[in-house]
TORKOL-4160 file (C-alpha; in steps of 0.2 Angstrom, whole numbers, padded with zeros to 4 digits, m for minus):
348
<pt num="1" X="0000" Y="0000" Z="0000"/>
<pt num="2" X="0006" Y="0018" Z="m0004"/>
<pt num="3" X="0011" Y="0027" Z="0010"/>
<pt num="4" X="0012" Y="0047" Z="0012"/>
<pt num="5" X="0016" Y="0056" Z="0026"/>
<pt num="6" X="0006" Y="0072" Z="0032"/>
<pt num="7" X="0015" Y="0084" Z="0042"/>
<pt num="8" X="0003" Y="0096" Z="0053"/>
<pt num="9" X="m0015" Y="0091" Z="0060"/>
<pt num="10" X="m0024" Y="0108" Z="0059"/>
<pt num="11" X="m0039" Y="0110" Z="0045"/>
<pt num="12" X="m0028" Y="0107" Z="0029"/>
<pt num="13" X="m0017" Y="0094" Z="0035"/>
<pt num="14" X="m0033" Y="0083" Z="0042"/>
<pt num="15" X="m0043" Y="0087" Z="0025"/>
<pt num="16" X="m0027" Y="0081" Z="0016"/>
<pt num="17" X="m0025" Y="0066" Z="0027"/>
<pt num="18" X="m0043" Y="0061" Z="0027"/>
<pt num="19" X="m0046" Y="0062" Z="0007"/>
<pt num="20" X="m0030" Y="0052" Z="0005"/>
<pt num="21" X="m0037" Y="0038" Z="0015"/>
<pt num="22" X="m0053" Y="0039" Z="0007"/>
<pt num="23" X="m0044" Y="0033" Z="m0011"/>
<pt num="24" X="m0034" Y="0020" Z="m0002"/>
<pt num="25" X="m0018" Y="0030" Z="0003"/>
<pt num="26" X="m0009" Y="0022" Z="0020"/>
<pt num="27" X="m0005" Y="0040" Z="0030"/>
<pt num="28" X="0004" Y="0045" Z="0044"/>
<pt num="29" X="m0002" Y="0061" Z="0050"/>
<pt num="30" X="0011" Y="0068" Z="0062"/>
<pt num="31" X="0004" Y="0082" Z="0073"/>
<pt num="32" X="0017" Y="0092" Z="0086"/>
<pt num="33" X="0002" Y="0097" Z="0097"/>
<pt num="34" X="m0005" Y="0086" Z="0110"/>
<pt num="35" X="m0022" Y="0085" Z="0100"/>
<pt num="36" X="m0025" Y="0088" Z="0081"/>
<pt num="37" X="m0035" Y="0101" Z="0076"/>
<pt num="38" X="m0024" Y="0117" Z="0075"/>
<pt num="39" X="m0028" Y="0132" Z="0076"/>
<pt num="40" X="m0046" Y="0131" Z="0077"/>
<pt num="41" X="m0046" Y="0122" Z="0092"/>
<pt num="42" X="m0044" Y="0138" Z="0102"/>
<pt num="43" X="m0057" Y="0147" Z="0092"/>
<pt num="44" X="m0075" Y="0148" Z="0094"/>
<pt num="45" X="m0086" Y="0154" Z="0077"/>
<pt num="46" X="m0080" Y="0159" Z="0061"/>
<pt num="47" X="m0085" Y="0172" Z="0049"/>
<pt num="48" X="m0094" Y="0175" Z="0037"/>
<pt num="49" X="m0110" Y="0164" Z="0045"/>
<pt num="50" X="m0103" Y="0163" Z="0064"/>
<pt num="51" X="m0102" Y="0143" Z="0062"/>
<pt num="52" X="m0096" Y="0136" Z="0079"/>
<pt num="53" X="m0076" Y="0130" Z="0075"/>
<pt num="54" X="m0081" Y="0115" Z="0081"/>
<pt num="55" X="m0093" Y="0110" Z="0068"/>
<pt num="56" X="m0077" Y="0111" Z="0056"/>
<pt num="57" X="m0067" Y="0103" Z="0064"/>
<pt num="58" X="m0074" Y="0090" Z="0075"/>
<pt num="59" X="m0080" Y="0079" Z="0060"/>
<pt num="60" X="m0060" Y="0078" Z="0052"/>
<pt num="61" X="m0053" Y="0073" Z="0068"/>
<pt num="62" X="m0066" Y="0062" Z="0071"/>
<pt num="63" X="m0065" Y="0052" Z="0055"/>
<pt num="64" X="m0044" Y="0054" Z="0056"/>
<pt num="65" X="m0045" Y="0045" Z="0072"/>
<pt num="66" X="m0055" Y="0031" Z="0066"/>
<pt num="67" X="m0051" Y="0028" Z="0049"/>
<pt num="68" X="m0040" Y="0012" Z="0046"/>
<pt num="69" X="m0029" Y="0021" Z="0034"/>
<pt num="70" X="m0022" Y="0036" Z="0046"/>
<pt num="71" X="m0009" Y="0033" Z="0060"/>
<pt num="72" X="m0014" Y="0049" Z="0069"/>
<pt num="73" X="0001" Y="0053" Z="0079"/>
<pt num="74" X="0000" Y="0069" Z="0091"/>
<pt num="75" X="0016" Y="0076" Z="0100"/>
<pt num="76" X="0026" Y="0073" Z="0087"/>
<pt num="77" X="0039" Y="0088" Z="0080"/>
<pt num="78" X="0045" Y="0085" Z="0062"/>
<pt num="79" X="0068" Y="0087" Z="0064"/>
<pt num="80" X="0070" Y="0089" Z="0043"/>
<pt num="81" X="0060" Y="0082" Z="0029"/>
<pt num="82" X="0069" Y="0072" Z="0013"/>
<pt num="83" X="0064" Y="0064" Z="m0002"/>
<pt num="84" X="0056" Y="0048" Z="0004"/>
<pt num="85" X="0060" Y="0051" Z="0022"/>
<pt num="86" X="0052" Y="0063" Z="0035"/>
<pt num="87" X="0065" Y="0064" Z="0054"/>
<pt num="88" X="0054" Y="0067" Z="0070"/>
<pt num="89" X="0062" Y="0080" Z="0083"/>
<pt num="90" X="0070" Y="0061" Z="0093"/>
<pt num="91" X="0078" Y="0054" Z="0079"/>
<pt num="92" X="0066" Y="0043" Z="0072"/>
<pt num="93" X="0065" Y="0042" Z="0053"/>
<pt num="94" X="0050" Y="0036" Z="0046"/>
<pt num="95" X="0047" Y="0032" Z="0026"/>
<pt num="96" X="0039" Y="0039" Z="0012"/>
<pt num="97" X="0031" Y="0039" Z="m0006"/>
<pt num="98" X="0026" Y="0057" Z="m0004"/>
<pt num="99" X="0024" Y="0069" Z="0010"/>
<pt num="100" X="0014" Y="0083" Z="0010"/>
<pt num="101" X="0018" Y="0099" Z="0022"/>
<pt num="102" X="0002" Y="0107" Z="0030"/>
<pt num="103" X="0011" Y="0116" Z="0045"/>
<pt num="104" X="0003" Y="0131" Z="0043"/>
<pt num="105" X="0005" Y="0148" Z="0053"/>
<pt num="106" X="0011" Y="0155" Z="0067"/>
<pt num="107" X="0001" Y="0170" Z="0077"/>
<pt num="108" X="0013" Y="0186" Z="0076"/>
<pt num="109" X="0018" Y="0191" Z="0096"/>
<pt num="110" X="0010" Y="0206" Z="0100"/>
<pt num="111" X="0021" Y="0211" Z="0115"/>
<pt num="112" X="0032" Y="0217" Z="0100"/>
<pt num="113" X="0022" Y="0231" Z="0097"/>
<pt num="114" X="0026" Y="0238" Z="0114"/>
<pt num="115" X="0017" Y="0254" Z="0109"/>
<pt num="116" X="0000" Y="0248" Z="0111"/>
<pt num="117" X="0004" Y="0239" Z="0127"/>
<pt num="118" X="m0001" Y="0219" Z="0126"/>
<pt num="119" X="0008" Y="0210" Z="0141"/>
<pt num="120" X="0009" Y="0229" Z="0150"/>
<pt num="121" X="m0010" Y="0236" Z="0154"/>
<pt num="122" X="m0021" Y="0227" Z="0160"/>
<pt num="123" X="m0038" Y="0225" Z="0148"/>
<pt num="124" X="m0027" Y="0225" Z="0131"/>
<pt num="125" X="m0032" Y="0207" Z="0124"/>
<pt num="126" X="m0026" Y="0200" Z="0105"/>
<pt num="127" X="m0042" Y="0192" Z="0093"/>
<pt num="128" X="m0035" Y="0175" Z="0098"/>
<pt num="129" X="m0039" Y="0181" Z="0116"/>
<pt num="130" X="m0055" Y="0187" Z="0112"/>
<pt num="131" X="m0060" Y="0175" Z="0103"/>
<pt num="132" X="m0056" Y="0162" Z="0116"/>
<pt num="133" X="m0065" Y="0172" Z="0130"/>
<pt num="134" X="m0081" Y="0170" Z="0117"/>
<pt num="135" X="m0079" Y="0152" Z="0119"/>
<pt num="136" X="m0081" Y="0153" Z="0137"/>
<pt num="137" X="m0094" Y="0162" Z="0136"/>
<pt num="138" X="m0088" Y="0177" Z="0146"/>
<pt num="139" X="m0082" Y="0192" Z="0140"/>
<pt num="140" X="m0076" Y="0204" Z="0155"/>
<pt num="141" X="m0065" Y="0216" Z="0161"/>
<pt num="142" X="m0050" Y="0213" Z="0173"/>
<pt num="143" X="m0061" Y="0219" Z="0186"/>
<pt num="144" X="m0074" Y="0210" Z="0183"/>
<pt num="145" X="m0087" Y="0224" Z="0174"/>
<pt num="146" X="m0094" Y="0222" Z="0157"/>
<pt num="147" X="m0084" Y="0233" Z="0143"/>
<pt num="148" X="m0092" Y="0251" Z="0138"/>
<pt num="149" X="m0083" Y="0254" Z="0124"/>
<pt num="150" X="m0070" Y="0242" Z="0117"/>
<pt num="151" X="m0059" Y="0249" Z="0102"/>
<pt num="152" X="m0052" Y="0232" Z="0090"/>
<pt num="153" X="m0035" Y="0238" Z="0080"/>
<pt num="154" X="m0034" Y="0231" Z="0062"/>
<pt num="155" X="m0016" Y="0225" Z="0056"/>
<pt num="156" X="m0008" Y="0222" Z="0071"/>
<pt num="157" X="0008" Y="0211" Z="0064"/>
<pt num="158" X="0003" Y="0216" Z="0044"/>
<pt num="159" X="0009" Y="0227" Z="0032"/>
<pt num="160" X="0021" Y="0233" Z="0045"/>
<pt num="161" X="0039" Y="0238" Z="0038"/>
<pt num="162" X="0044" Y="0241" Z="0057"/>
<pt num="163" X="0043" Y="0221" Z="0062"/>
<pt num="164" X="0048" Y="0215" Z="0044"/>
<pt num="165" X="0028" Y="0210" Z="0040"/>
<pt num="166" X="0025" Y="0216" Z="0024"/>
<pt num="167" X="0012" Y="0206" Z="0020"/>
<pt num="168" X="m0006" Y="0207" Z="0022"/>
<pt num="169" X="m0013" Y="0193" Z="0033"/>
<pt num="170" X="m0031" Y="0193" Z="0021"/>
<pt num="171" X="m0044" Y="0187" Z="0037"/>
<pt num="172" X="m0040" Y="0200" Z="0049"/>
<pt num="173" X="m0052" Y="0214" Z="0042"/>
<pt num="174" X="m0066" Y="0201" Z="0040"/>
<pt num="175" X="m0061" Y="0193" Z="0060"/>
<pt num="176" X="m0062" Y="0212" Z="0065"/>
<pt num="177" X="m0080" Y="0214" Z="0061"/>
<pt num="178" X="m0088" Y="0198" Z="0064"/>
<pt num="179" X="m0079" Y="0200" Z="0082"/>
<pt num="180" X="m0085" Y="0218" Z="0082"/>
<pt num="181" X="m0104" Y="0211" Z="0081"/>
<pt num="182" X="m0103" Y="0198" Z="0093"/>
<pt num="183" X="m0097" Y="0211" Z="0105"/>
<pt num="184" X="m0110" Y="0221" Z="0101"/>
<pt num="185" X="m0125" Y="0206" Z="0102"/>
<pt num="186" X="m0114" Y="0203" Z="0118"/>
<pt num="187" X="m0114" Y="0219" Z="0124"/>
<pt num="188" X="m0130" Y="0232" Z="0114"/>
<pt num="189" X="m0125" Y="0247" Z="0122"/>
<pt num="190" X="m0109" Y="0247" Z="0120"/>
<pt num="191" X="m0099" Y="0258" Z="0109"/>
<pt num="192" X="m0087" Y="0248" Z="0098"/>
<pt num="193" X="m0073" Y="0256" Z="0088"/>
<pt num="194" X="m0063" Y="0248" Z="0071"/>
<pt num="195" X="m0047" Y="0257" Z="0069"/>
<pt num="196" X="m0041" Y="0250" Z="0050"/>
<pt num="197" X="m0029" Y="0256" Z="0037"/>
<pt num="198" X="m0039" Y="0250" Z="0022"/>
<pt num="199" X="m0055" Y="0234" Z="0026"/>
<pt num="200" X="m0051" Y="0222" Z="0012"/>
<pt num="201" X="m0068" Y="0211" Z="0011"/>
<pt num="202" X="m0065" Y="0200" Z="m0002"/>
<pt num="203" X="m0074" Y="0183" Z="0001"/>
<pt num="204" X="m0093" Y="0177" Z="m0001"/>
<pt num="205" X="m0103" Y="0186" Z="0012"/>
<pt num="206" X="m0090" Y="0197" Z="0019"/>
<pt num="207" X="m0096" Y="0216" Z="0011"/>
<pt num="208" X="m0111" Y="0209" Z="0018"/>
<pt num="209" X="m0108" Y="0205" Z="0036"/>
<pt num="210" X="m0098" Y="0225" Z="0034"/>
<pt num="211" X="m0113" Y="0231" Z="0029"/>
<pt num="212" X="m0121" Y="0225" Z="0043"/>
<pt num="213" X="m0111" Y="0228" Z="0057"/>
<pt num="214" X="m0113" Y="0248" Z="0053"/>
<pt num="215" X="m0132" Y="0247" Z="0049"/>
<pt num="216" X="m0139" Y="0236" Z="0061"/>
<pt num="217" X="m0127" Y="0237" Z="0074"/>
<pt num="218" X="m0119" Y="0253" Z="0073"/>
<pt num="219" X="m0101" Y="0249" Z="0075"/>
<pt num="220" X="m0091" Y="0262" Z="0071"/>
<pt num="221" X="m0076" Y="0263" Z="0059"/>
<pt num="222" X="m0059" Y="0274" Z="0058"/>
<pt num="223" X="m0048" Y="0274" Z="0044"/>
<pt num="224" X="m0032" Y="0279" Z="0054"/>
<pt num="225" X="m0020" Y="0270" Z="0064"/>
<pt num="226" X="m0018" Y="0269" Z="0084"/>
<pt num="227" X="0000" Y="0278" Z="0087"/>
<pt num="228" X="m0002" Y="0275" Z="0107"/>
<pt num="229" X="m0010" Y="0267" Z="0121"/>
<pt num="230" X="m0007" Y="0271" Z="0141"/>
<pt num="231" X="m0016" Y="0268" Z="0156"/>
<pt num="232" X="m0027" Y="0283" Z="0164"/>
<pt num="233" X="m0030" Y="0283" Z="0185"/>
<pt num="234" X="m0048" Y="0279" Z="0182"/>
<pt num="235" X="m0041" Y="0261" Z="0176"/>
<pt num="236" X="m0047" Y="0264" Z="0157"/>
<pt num="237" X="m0034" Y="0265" Z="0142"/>
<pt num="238" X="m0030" Y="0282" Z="0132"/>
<pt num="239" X="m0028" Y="0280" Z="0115"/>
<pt num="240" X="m0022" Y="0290" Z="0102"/>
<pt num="241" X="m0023" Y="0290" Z="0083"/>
<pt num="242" X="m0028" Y="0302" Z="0068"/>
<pt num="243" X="m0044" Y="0298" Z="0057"/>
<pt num="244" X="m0034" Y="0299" Z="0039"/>
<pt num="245" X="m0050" Y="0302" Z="0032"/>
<pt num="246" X="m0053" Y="0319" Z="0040"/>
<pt num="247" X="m0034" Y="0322" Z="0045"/>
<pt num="248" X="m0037" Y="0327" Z="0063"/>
<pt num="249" X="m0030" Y="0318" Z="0077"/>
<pt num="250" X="m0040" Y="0306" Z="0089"/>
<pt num="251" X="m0038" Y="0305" Z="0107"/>
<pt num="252" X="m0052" Y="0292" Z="0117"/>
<pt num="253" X="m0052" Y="0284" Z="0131"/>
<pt num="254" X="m0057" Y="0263" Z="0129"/>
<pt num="255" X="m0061" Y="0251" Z="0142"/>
<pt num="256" X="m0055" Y="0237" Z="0131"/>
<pt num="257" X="m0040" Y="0237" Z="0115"/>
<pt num="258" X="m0044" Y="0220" Z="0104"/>
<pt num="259" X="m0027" Y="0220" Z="0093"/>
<pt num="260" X="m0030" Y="0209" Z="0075"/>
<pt num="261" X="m0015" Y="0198" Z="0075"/>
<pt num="262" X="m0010" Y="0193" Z="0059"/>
<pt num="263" X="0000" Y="0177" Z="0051"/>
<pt num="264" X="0016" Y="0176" Z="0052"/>
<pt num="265" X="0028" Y="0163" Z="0043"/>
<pt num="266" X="0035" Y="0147" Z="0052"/>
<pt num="267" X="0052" Y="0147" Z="0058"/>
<pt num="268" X="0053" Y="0129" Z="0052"/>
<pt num="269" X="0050" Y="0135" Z="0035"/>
<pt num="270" X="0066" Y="0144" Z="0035"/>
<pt num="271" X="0075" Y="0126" Z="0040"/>
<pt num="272" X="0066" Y="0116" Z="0027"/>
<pt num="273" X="0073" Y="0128" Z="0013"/>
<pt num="274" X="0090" Y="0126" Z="0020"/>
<pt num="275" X="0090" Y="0109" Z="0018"/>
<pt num="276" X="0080" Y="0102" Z="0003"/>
<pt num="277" X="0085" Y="0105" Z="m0011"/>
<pt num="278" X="0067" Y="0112" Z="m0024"/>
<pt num="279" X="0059" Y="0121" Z="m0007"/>
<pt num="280" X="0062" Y="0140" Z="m0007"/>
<pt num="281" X="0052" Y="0151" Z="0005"/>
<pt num="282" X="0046" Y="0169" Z="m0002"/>
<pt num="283" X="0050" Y="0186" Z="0003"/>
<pt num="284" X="0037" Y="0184" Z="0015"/>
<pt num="285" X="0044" Y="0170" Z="0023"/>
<pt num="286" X="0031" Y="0158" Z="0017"/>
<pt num="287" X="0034" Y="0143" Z="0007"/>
<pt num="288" X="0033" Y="0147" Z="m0014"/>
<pt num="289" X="0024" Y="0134" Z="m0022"/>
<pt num="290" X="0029" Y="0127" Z="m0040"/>
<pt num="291" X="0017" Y="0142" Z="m0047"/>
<pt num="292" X="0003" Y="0151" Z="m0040"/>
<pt num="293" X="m0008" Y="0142" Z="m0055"/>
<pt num="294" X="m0007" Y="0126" Z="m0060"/>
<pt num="295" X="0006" Y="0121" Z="m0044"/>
<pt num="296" X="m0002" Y="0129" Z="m0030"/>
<pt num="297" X="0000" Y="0115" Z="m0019"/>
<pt num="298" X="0016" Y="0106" Z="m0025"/>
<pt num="299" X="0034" Y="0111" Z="m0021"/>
<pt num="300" X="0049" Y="0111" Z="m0035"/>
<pt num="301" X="0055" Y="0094" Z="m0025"/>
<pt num="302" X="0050" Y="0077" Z="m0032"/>
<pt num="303" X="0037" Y="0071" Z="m0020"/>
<pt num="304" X="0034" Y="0083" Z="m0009"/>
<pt num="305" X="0019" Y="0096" Z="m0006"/>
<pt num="306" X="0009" Y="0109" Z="0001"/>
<pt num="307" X="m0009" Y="0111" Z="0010"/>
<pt num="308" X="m0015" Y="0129" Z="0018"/>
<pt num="309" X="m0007" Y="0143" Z="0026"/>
<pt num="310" X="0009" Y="0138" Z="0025"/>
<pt num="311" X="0011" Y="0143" Z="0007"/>
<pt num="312" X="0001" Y="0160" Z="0010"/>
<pt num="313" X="m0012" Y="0168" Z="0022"/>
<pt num="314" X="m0027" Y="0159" Z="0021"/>
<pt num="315" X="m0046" Y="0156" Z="0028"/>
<pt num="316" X="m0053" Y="0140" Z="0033"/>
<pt num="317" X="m0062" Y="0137" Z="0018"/>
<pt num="318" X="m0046" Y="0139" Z="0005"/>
<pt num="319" X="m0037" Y="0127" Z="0017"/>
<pt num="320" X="m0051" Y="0114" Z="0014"/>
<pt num="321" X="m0049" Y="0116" Z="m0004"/>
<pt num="322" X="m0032" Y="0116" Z="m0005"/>
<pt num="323" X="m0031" Y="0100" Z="0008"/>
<pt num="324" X="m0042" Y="0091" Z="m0004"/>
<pt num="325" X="m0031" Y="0098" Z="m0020"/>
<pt num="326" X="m0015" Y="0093" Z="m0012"/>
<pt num="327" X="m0021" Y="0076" Z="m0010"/>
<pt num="328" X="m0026" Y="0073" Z="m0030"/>
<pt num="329" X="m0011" Y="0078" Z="m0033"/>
<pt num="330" X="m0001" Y="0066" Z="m0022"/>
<pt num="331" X="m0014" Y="0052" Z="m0028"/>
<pt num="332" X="m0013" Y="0056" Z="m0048"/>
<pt num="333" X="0009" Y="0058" Z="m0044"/>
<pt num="334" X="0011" Y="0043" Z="m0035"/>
<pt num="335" X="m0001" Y="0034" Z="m0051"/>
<pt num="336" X="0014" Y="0043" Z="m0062"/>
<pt num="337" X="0027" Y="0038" Z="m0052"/>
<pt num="338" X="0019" Y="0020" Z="m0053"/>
<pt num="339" X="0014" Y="0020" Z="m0071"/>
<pt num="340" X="0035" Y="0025" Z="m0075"/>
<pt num="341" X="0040" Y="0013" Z="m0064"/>
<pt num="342" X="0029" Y="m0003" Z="m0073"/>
<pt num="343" X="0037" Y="0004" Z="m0091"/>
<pt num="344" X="0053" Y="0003" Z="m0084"/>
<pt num="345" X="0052" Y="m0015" Z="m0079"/>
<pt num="346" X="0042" Y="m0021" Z="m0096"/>
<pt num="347" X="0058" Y="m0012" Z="m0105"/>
<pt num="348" X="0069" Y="m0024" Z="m0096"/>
């Protein structure tokens, strides 16, 4: 039985893993946290439709765990990958037909952006934060008190020059506004503030649910960056920025900061460029597929391929697809590699 090796259980990777097994495919599906699931474990709905996470995710680690086909191994940090050959972080080298790398992001550190104050002032939370308090079904203060007015910072670790993050993280505008409504559901009188640079709502529903959270629910938006944040006596937070659009300068006082944390690349992908020879990483620090086309999910290395966020910034919904792309591929090369391989013996 043909055997392919999955590096990273979050959405793509479990997609990737479960369609492989579906055709026949014997997978190892190696995920470094103690539980698969990724990133969506630690989040509670998703936009555009506020679906719970948990309806996305629960159904393809359920079926990974059950399926004959998938050894589903958790706690497990990937050393190096090789052609045929993937090393664990203890030595052990497993074998391979094909692998296909679906490791994904990591969360940028907002402690970096000093000025606003994460990890300083008390009531300063990221989206990750938020969203988490969202699925604990409590959304308070350090105090204890219910927020009045609660301003959320778009690009918080994109498009930033100063922390060499050029690029746009694509789902943080679209995370700010369906975070900005369930605040406000949450909360009805509160006052809720976006600060952005520019609202890129490309997807299916996503003007929509913009739409929405300034006619139905009166969430106000600011074109203009916050340039500061500092504690006042009364235990609030003092923020200053400039509306862009009007050009005067903004000075409010908050009881809650939400900073939009963007995407940033893997450190590993640096390590996998370095050492295989076809992988090569873009400007961004992502990982560049063969072409953005054709060979969105396959790498210039023989054998070895891509699922989700680890090529790009993506949503859930693209890392499906591409989970389920990246595993037609790996089945119709490996039928290839198998067609070649019978030639070669009848020529003999």
């Amino acid at each position: 039985m043909r055997h392919v090796i999955v590096i990273g259980g979050g959405v793509a990777g479990l997609q990737c893993a479960t369609q492989l097994a579906r055709t026949g495919v014997r997978v190892t599906l190696l995920e470094k946290e103690p539980r698969a699931g990724g990133k969506l474990l630690g989040w509670n709905s998703l936009f555009p439709s506020i679906t719970p996470a948990a309806e996305v995710i629960g159904p393809l680690v359920e079926e990974a765990e059950r399926s004959a086909n998938i050894d589903l191994r958790t706690g497990c940090e990937v050393r190096s990958v090789g052609t045929g050959e993937v090393t664990l972080a203890d030595g052990e080298r497993i074998a391979c037909d094909a692998t296909v790398i679906a490791t994904g992001f990591t969360i940028f550190d907002a402690t970096v952006k000093e000025e606003y104050g994460y990890g300083l002032y008390d009531n300063v939370v990221t989206s990750v934060d938020l969203e988490r308090m969202f699925g604990e079904g409590s959304v308070l203060l350090r105090d204890g008190s219910a927020p009045r007015r609660i301003a959320i910072l778009h690009c918080v670790g994109s498009r930033d020059e100063k922390v060499c993050q050029r690029h746009c993280s694509k789902v943080c505008c679209v995370t700010g506004v369906k975070q900005a409504i369930e605040l406000k559901r949450l909360y009805p009188s509160a006052e809720i503030y976006n600060f952005y640079m520019d609202l890129r709502m490309f997807g299916p529903g996503y003007e929509e649910m913009y739409r929405e959270a300034q006619q139905q629910y009166n969430i106000n938006f600011v074109r203009g960056r916050i340039s500061e944040v500092s504690p006042t006596f009364e235990g609030r937070l003092q923020i200053k920025a400039e509306d862009t659009l009007t050009g005067r300068p903004l000075k409010m006082g908050v009881d809650m900061l939400v900073l939009m944390v963007g995407m940033k690349a893997n450190a590993m992908n640096a390590v996998l460029a370095a050492e295989v020879e076809g992988l090569q990483m873009q400007p961004s620090g992502f990982m560049q597929p063969r072409d953005p086309f054709t060979g969105n999910v396959c790498s210039r290395s023989e054998g070895i391929f891509y699922a989700g966020a680890v090529t790009a910034p993506k949503n859930v919904c693209e890392s499906l697809g591409e989970g389920m792309a990246a595993a037609n591929s790996v089945v119709r090369w490996l039928d290839e590699q198998a067609t070649r391989q019978n030639r070669t013996e009848e020529a003999r």
